[in-house]
N, C-alpha and C positions, 0 to 999 in steps of 0.2 A: 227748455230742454236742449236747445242745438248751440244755446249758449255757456252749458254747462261743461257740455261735451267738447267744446274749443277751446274752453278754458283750461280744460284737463291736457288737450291735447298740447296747446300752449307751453303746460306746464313741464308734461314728458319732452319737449323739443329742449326747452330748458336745461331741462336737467342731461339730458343726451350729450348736448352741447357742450356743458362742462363735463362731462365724463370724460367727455372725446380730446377738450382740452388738455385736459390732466392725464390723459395717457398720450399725447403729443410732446407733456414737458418731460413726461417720466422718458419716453422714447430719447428725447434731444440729452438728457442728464445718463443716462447708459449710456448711448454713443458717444458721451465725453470721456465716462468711467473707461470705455472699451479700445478710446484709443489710448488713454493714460498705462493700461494695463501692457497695448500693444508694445509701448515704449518704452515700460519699466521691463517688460520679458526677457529681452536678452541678458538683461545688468540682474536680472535675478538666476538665469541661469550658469551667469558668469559664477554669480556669487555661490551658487549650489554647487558646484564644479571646485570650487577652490574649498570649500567646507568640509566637500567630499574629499579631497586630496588632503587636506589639514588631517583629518582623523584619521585617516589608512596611514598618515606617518606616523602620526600619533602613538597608529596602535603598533606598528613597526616598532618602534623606540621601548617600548616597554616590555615588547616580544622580548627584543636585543636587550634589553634590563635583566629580563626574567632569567635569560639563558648565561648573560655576563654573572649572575649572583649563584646561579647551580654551577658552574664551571671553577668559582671560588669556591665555592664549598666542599667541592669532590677535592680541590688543592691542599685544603685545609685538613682534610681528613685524610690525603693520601702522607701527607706533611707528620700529622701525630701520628701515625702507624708506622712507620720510616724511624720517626727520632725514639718511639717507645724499643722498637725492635732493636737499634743499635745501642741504644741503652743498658737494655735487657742484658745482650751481646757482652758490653764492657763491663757487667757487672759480674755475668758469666765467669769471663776470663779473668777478671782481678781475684775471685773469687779462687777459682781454680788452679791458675799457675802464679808462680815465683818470678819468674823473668819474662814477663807478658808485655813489656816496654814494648817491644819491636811489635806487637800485634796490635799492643793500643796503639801505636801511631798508624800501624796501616786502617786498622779502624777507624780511627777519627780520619784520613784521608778520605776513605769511602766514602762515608757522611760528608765531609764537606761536598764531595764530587756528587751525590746523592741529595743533597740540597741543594746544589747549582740548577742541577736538572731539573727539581723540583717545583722549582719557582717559574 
């Protein structure tokens, strides 16, 4: 009976023993990871930091896209309303007077001056 009970007890020391082992190497293999981690940290936060600034230009640049493409469009649009209206104007007066020389040239002045601005 008391050799039963040694044997047992034998065998829990045993196994104690390697538990304890194998959470001694797991202990030593963390503390390696931990200081690996401690030495990658800065260089990762370097890196997080320039990622971070990469995309805020990023998104800057397409802002400045977005607004440079509505500012052509309103130019474009303000451009055909301008050349339809003085069109309209020179068809107007061709239409209406006889001696309208002197008006279509000051007309087509306007317009050119009117498209200078335009642009």
């Amino acid at each position: 009976m008391y050799l039963f009970i040694a044997i047992i007890f034998i065998a829990e020391l045993i196994i104690a023993c390697t538990i304890i082992n194998l959470i001694v190497k797991a202990d030593r293999k963390v503390r390696s990871y931990n200081a690996c981690v401690e030495a990658f940290n800065p260089l990762a936060q370097t890196c997080l930091q320039y990622a971070r600034c990469l995309v805020s230009t990023f998104n800057q640049s397409f802002e400045t896209f977005f607004v440079f493409i509505k500012k052509k469009q309103e130019q474009i649009i303000f451009k055909t309303i301008v050349i339809i209206a003085i069109y309209s104007l020179l068809f107007l007066f061709k239409i209406k007077a006889d001696k309208a020389s002197k008006v279509y040239r000051l007309v087509g002045v306007i317009r050119d001056i009117v498209s200078e601005f335009a642009v």
